[in-house]
DSSP file (Angstrom, degrees, kcal/mol; ACC not computed):
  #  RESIDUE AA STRUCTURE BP1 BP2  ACC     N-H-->O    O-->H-N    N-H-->O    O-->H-N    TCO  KAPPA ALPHA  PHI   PSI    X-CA   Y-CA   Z-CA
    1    1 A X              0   0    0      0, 0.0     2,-0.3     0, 0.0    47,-0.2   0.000 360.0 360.0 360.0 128.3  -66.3  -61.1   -9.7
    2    2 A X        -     0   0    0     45,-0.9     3,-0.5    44,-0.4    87,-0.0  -0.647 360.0-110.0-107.9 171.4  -64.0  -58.8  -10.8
    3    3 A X  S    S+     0   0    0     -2,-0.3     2,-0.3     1,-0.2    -1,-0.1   0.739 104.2  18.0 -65.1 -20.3  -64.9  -55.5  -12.2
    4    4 A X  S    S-     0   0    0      0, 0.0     2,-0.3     0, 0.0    -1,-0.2  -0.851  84.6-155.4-156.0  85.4  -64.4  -55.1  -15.7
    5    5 A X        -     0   0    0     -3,-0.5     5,-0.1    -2,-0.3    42,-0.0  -0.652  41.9 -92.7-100.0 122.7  -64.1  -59.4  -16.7
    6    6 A X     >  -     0   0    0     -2,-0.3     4,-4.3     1,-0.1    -1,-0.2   0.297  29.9-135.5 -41.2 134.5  -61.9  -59.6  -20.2
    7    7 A X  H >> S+     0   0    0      1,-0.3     4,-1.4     2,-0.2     3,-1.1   0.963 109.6  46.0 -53.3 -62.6  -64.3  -59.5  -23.5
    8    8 A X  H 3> S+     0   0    0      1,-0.2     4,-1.1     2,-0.2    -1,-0.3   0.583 110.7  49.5 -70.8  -4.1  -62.3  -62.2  -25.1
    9    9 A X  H 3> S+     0   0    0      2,-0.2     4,-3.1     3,-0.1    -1,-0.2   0.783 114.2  51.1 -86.4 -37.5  -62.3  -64.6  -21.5
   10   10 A X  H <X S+     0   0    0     -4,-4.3     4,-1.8    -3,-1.1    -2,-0.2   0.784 113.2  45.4 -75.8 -16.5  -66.7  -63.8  -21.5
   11   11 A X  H >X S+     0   0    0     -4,-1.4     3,-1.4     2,-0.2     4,-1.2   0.936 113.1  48.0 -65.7 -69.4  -66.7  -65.1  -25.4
   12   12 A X  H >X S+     0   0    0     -4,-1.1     3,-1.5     1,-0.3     4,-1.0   0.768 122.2  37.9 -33.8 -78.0  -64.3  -68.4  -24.6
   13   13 A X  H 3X S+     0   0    0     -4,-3.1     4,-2.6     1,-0.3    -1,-0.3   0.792 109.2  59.9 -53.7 -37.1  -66.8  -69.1  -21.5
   14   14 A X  H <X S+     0   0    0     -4,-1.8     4,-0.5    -3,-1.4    -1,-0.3   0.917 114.5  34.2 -40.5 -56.0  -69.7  -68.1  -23.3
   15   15 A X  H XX S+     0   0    0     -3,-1.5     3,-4.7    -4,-1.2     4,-2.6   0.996 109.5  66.4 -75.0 -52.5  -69.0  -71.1  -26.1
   16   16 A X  H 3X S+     0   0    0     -4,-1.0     4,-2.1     1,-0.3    -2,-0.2   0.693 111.6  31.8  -4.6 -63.3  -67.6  -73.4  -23.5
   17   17 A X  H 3X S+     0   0    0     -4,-2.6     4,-1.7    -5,-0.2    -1,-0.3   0.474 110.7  62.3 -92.8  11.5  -71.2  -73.5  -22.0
   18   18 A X  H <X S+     0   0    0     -3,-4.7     4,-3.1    -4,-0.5    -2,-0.2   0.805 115.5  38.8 -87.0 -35.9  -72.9  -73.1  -25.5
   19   19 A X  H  X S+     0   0    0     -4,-2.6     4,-2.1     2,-0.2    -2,-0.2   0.857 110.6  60.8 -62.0 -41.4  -70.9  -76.7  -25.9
   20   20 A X  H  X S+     0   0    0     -4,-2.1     4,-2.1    -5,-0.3    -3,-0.2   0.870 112.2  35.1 -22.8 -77.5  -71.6  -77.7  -22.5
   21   21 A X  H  X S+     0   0    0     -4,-1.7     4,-1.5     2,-0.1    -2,-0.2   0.949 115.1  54.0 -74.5 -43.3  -75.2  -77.7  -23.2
   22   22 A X  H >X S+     0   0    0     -4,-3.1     3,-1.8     2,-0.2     4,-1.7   0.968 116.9  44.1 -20.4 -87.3  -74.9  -78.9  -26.8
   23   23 A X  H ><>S+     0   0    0     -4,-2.1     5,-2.5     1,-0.3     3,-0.9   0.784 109.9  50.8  12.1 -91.6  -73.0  -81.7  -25.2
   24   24 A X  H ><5S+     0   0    0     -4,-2.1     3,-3.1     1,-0.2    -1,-0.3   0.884 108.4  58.0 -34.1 -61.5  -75.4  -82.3  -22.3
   25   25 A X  H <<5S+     0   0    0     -3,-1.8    -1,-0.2    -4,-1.5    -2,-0.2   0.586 105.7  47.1 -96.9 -10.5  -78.5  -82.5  -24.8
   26   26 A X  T <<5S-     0   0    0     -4,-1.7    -1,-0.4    -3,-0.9    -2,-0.2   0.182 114.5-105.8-123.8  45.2  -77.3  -85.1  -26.7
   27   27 A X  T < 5S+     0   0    0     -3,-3.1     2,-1.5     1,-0.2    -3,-0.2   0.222  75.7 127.2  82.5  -7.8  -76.3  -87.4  -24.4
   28   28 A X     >< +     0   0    0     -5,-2.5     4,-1.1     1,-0.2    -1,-0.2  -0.721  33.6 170.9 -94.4  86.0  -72.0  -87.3  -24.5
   29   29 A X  H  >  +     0   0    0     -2,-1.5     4,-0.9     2,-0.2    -1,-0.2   0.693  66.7  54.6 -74.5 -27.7  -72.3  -86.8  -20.8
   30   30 A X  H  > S+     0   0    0      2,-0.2     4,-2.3     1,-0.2    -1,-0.2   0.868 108.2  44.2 -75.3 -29.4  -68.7  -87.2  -20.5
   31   31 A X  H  > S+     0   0    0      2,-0.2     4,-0.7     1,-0.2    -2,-0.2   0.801 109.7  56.3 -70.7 -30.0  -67.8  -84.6  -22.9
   32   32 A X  H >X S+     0   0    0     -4,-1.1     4,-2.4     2,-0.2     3,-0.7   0.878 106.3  55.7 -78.5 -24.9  -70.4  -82.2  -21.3
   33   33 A X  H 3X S+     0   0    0     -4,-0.9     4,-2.1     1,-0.2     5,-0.3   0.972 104.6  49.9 -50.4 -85.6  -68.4  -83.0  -18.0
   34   34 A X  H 3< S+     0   0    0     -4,-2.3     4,-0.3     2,-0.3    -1,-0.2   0.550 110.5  49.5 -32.1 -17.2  -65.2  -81.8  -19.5
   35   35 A X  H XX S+     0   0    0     -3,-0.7     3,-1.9    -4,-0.7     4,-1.0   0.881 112.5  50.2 -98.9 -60.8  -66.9  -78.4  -20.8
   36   36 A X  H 3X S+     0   0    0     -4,-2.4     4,-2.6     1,-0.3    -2,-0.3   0.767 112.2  41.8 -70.4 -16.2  -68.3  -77.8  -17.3
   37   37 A X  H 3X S+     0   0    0     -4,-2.1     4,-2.1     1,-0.2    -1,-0.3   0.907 115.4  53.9 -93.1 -12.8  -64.9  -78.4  -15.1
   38   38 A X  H <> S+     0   0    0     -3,-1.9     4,-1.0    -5,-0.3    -1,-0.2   0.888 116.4  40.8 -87.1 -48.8  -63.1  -76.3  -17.9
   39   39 A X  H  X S+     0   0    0     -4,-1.0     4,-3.3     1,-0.2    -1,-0.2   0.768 112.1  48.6 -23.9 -74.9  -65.8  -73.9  -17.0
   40   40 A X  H  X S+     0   0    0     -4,-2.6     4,-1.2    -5,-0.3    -2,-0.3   0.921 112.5  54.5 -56.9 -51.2  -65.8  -74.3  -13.4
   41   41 A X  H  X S+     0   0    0     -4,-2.1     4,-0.9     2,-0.2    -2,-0.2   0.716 107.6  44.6 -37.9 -57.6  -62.0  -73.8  -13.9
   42   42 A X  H >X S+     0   0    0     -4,-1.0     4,-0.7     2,-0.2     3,-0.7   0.978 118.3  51.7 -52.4 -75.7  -62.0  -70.1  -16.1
   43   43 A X  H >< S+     0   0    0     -4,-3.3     3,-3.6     1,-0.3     4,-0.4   0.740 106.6  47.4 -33.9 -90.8  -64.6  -68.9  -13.5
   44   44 A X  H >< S+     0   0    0     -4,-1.2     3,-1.9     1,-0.2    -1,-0.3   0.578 115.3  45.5  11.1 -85.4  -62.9  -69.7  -10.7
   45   45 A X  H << S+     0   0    0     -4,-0.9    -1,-0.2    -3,-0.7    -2,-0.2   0.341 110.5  46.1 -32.4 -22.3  -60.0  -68.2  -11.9
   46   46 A X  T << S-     0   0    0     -3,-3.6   -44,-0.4    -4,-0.7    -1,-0.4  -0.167 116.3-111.5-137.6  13.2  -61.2  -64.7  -13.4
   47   47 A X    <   +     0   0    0     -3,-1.9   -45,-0.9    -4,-0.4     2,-0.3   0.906  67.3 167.0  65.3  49.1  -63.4  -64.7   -9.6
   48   48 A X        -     0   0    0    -47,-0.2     2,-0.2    -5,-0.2    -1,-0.2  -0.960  37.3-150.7-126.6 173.7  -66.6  -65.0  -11.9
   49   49 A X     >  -     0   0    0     -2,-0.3     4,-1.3     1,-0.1     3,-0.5  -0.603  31.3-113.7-116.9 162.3  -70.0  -65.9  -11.2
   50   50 A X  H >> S+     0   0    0      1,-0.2     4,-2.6    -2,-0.2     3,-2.1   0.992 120.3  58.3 -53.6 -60.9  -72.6  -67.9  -13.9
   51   51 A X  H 34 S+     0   0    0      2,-0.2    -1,-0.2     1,-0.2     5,-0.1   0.881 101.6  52.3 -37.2 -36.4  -74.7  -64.3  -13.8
   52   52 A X  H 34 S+     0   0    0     -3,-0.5    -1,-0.2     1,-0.2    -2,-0.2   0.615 121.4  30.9 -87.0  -7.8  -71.5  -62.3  -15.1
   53   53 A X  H << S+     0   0    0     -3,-2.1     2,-0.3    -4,-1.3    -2,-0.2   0.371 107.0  81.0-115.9  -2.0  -71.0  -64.9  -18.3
   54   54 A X  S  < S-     0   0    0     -4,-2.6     2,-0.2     2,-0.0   -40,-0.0  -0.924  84.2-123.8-119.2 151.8  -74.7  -65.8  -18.9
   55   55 A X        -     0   0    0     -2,-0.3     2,-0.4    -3,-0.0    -3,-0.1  -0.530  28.4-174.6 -67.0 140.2  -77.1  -63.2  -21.0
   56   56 A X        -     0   0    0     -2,-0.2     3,-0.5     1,-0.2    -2,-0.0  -0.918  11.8-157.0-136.9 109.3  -80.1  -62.5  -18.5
   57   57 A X  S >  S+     0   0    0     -2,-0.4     3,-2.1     1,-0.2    -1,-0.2   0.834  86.9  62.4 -51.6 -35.1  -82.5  -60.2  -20.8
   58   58 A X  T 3  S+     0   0    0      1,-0.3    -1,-0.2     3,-0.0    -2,-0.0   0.900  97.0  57.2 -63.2 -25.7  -84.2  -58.6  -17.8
   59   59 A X  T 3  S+     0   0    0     -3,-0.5     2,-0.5     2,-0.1    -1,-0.3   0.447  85.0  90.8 -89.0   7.0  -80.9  -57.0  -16.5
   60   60 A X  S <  S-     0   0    0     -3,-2.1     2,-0.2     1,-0.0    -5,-0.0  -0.929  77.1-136.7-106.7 151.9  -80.2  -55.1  -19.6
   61   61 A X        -     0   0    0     -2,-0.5     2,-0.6     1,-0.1     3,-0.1  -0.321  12.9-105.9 -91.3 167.2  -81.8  -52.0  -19.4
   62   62 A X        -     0   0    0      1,-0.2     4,-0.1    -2,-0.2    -1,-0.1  -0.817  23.6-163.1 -84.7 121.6  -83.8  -49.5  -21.2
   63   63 A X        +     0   0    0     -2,-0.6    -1,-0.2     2,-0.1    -2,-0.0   0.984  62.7 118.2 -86.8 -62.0  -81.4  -46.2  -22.3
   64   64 A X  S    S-     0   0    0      1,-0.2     2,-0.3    -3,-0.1    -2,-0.1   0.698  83.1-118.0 -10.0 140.2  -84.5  -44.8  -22.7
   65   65 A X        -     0   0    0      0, 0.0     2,-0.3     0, 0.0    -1,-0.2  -0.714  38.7-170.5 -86.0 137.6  -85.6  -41.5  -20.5
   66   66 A X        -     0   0    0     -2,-0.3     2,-0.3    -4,-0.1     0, 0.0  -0.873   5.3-173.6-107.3 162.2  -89.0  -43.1  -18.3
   67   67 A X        -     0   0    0     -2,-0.3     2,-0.3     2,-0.1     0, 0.0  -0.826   7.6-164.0-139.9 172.2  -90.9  -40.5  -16.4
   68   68 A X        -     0   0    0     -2,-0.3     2,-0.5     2,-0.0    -2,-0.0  -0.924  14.6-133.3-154.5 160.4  -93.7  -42.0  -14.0
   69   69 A X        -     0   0    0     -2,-0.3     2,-0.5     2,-0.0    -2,-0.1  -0.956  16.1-150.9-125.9 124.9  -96.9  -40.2  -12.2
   70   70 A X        -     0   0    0     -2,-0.5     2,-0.1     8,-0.1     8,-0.0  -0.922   8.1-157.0 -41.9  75.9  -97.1  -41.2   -9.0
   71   71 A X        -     0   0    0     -2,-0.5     7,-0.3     1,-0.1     2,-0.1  -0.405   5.0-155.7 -80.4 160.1 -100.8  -41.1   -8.1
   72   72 A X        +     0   0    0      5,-0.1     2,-0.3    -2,-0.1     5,-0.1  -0.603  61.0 101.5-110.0  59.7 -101.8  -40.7   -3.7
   73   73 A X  S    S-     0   0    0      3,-0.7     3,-0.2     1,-0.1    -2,-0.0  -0.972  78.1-127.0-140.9 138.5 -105.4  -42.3   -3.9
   74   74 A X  S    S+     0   0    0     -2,-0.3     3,-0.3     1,-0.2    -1,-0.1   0.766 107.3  66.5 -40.3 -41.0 -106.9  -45.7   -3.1
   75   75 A X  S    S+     0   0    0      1,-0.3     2,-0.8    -3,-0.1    -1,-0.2   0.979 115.1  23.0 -59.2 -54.4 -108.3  -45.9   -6.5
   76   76 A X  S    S-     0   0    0     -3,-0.2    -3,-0.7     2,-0.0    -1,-0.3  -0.923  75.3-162.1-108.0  97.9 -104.6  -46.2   -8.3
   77   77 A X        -     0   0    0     -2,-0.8     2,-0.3    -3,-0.3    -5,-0.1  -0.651  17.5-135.7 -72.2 142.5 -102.1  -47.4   -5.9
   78   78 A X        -     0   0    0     -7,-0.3     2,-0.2    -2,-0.3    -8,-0.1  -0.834  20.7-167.4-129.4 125.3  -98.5  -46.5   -7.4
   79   79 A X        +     0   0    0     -2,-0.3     2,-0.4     2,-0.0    -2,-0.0  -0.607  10.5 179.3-173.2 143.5  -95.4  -49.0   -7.4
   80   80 A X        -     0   0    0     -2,-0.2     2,-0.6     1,-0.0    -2,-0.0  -0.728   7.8-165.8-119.1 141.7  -92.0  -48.6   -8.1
   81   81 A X        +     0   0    0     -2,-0.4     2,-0.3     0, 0.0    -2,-0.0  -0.911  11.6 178.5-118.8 113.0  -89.5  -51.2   -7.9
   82   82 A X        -     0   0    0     -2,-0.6    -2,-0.0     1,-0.0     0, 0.0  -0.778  33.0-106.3-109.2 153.5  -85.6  -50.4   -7.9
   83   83 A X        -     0   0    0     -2,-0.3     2,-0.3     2,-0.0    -1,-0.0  -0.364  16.5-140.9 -76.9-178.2  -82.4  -52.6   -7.7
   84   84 A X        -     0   0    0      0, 0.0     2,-0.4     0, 0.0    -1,-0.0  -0.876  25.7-172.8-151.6 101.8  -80.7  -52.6   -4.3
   85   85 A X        -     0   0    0     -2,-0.3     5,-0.1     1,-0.1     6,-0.1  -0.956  27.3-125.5-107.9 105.7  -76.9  -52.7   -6.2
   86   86 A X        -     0   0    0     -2,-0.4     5,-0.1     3,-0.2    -1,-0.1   0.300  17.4-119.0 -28.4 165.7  -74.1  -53.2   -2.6
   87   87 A X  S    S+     0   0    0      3,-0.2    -1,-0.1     1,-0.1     0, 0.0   0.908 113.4  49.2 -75.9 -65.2  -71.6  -50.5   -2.5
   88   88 A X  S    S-     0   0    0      1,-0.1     2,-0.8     2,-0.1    -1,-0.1   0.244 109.9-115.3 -77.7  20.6  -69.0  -53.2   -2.8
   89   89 A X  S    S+     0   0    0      1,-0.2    -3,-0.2    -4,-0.1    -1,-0.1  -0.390  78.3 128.8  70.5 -43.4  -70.4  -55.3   -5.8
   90   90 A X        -     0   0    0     -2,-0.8     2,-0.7     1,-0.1    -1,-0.2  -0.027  56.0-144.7 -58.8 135.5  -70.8  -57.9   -3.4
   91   91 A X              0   0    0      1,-0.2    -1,-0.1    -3,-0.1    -6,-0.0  -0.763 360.0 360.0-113.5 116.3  -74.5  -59.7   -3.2
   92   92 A X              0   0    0     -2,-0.7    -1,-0.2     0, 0.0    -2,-0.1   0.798 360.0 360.0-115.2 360.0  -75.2  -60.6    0.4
């Protein structure tokens, strides 16, 4: 993955697999081949991963300030869940 992956390289791949699937969904199985190695190709190339070209609504975050109460009682058990992001971008 590299750090900072070119805007216009994430549009191209972005239609690429919007064509892909198009493709795919209406049977041109060969053509939907040809989007994916083209695909396979970019990635490759720009060292990206499907997660760094596809929107995943859960990873975008809230700007928003959250504050939380943290209760210590058996009635209301408290839990918070944080990403784990490596040091080196790398997912191991």
């Amino acid at each position: 993955m590299t750090a900072f992956p070119d805007n216009a390289m994430m549009t191209t791949l972005r239609k690429l697999i919007t064509h892909e699937k198009s493709a795919r969904s209406i049977g041109s199985i060969e053509e939907a081949e040809s989007f994916a190695a083209k695909i396979q190709e970019l990635m490759f190339k720009h060292k990206l991963a499907m997660t760094d070209v596809e929107y995943i609504p859960y990873h975008v975050c809230n700007s928003n300030t959250v504050t939380h109460k943290i209760y210590r009682d058996d009635d209301r058990p408290s839990h918070l869940l944080l990403p784990v992001i490596p040091l080196d971008g790398q997912l191991s």
